[in-house]
C-alpha positions in Angstrom: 100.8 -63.1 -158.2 98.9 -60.4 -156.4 98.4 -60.5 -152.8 95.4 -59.2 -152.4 95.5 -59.4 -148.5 98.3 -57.6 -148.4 96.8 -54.7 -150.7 93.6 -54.9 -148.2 96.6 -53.9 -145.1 97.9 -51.5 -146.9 94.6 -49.7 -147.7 93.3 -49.9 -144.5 95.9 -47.8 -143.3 95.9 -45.5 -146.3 92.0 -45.2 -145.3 91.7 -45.6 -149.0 89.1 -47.8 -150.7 90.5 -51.3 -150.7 90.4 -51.7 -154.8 90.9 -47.9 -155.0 91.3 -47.5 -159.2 93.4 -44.7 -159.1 96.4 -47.2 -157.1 95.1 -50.8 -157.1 97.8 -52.8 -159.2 96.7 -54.4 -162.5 98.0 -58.0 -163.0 97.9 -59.5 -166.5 94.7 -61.6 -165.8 92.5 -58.5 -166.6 94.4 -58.8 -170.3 93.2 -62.7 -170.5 90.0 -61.9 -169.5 89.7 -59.6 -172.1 91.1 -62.4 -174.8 88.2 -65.0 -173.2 85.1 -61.9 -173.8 87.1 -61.6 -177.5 87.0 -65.3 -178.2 83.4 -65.5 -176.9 82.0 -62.6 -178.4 84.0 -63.3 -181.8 81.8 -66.5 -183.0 78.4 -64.3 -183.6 80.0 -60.4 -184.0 79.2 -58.6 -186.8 82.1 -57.3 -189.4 82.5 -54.2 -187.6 82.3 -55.7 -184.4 84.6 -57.8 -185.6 87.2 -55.6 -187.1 87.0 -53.6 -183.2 87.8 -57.4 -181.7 90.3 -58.2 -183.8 92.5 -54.7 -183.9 92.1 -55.3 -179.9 93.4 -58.8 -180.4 96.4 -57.6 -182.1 97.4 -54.6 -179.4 100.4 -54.6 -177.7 100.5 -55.4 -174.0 101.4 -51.8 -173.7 98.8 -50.2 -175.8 96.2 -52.3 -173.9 97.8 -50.6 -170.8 97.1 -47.1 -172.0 93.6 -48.0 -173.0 93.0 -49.0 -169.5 94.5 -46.1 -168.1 92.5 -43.8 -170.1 89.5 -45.3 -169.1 90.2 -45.4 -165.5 91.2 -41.7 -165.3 88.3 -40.6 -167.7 90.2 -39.4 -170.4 87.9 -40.9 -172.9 89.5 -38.6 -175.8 92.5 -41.3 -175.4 90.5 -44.1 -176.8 88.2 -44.9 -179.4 84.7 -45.0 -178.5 84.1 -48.5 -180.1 86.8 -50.2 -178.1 85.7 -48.8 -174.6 82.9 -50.8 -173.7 85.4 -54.0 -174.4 87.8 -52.6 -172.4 85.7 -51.6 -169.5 84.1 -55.0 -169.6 87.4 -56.9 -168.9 88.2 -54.4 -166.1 84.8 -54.7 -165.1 84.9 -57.9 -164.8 88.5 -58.1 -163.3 87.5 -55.8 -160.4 84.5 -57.3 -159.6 86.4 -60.6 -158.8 88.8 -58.9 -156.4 85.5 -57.2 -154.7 84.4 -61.0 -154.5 87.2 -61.9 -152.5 87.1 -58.7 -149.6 86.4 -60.6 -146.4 83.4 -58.7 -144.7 82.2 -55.5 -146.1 83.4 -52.1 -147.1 81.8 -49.0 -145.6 80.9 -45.8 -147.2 82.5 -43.6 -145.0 85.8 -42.4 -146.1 86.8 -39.0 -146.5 84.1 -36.4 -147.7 82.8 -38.8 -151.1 80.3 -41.1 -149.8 79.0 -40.4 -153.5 82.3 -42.9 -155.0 82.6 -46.2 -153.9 83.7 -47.5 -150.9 85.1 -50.6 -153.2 87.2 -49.2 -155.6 86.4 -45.3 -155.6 84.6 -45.7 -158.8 80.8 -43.9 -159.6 77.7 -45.2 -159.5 75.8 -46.2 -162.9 72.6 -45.5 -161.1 70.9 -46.4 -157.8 68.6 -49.1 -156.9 65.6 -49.2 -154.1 65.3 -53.3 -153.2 62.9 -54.8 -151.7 63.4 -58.2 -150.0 65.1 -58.2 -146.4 66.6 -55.0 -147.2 62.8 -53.5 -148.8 63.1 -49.4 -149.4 66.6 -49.1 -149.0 68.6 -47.3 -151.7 71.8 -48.6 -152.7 73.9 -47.0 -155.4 76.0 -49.2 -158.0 79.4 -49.1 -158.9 79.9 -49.0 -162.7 83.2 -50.7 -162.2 83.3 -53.2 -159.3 79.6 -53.9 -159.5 79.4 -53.5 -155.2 76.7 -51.6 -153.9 76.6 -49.2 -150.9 74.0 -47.7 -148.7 72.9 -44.0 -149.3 69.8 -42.8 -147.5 66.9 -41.9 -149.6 65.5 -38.1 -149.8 69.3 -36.9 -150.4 71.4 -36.1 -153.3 73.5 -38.6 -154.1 76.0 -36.6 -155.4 76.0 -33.4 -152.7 73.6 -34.9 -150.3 71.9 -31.9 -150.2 67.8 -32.3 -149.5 66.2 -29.1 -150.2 65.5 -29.5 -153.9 65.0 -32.9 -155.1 62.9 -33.8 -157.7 61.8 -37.2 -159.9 61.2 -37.5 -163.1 59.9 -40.3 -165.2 58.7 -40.6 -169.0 55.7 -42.7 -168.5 54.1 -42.2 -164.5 54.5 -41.9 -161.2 54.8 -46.0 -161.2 57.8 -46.3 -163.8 60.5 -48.5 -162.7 63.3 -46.0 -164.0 63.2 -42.8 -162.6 65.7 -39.4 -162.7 66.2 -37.9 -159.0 67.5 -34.1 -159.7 69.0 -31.7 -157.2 68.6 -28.1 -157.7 71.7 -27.4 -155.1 74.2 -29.1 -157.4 72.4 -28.8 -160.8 72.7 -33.3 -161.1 70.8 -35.9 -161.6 71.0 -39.9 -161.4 68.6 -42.7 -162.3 66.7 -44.4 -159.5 65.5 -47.9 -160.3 62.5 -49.5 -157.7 62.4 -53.0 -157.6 59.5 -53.1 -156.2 58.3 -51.9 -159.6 60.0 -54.2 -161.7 61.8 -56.7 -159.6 64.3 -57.8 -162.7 65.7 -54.0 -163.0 69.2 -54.2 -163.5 71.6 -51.1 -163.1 73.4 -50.8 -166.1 71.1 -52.0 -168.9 68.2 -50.4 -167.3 70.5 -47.0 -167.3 71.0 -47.9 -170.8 67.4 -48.7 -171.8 66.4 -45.3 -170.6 68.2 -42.9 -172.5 65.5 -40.9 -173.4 65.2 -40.1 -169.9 68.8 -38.2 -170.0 67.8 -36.8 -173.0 64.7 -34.7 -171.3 66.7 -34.3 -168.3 69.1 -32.4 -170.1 66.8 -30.5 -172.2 65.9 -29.4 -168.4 69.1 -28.1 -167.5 70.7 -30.9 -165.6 74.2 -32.6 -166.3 74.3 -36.6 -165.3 76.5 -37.2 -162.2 77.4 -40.4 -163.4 78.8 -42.7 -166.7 77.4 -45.8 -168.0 80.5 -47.8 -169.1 78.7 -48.2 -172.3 78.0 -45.3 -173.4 81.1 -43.3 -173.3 81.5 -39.6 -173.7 83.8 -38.6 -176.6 85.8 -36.2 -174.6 
């Protein structure tokens, strides 16, 4: 049984993240989440979904262990892109439920990387302008624990430089989904307005706009962060 208290002490005089991915000790109940999302996705998957679920079914406890590793520590190379997204769903999953249980909140102020999260240590998928009691604030959203943190607006997320920020969209000035570049770092990440669409959702909004990475790298900028479905090969 994990104490997750205990881990909390321990990181708060590390000054690491509490959940930090690179230390945070995996239990076994990430490995029977991932059995529930096999048995639930199972039912309706098509056969080569189905042949993914089932060689994942069958891994060893170990080799399940080195997928997760080599997801956690980007060495994508190490797995096959059509088990990833399973993987990173039950881990996903498993550290969202530990963020759910942090008393209080986490602030983005560790170190020099206000750009990982203050969670886990994990990048953002995207940021996300609300509206609602916390209207034109930008928060940006972990791709692993789901927690968002505050960044400023009119900054780089990644360097926080300001001098050369530019937005990009496919369709207008009112799209939802929009690119923020920085010319000091040579990045870019997805801004999402709610106040455009309020039903924007990080991940499959990220996902949905793909076309938009596609022009910003015909541009000559390189994506500061990973959706943990779509995977690089290496």
């Amino acid at each position: 049984m994990l104490d997750i208290y205990a881990e909390l002490e321990q990181s708060a005089i590390s000054g690491k993240p509490p959940l930090d991915l690179s230390i945070f000790p995996r239990t076994e109940h990430w490995r029977k989440l991932l059995s529930a999302l096999i048995a639930e996705l199972r039912p309706d998957a098509p056969d080569h979904i189905l042949a993914v679920l089932d060689n994942l079914d069958k891994a060893s406890v170990h080799e399940l262990e080195l997928y997760a590793d080599a997801l956690l520590n980007r060495e994508f190379a190490q797995i096959g892109s059509e088990k990833a997204p399973f993987i990173w769903a039950a881990l996903s999953l498993y550290w969202a439920q530990m963020a759910s249980q942090i008393p209080g909140k986490a602030r983005a102020e560790y170190g020099e990387h206000r750009q990982f999260c203050p969670v886990c240590g994990s990048i953002p998928v995207a940021s996300v302008v609300h509206i609602g009691t916390n209207n034109g604030l930008r928060y940006l959203h972990c791709n692993l624990c789901e927690s968002e943190w505050h960044v400023v607006r009119i900054k780089c997320s990644n360097c926080e430089q300001t001098r050369d920020l530019n937005y990009w969209s496919l369709d207008s000035e009112l799209a939802a989904v929009k690119a923020e570049s920085c010319g000091d770092c040579g990045t870019y990440l997805k801004i999402l307005y709610q106040e455009k669409d309020p039903m924007v959702e990080a991940v499959a909004d990220d996902l949905a706009s793909l076309i938009l990475d596609a022009k910003m790298e015909g541009e000559g900028f390189a994506r500061s962060s990973i959706n943990p479905f779509v995977f690089p090969s290496e």
